[in-house]
C-alpha positions, 0 to 999 in steps of 0.5 A: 747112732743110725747105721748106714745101709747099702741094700735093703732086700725085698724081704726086708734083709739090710746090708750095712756100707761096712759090710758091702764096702769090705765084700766088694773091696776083697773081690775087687781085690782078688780079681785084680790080682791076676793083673798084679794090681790087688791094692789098686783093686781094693780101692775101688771095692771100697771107694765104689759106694762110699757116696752111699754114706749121703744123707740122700742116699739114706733117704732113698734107700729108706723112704723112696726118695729121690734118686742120687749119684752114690758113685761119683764120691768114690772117684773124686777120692781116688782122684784126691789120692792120685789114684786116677785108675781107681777113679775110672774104675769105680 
């Protein structure tokens, strides 16, 4: 099973999606609590880049291939769940 990356640093470093998603998702999170909206926050954290789970995107990050909106699935989920804030959000 190949794992789904996120970021691969100059020197080589990788970022699993698991572990951008769940980072992101936890900040998103605490600085949406101030406004009372933590859950709406941990949404988008975790929708944000879920388009990062594409095959293309994969490619792209791996092998320098073309480039691909990886943010667009986040908020087209969003929209499925009614989470219309969210969806601008992300």
């Amino acid at each position: 099973m190949s794992k789904y990356l996120s970021h691969i640093s100059a020197d080589r470093r990788e970022q699993t999606n698991l572990e951008h998603l769940t980072k992101t998702a936890e900040l998103c999170g605490e600085f949406a609590s101030h406004f009372h909206a933590r859950e709406l926050g941990v949404l988008t954290g975790l929708a944000h880049d879920i388009g990062k789970f594409s095959a293309e995107f994969q490619d792209r990050l791996k092998n320098n291939g073309k480039k691909v909106d990886h943010s667009t699935a986040g908020a087209v989920e969003c929209c499925k769940l009614g989470h219309t804030y969210a969806a601008y959000a992300v």
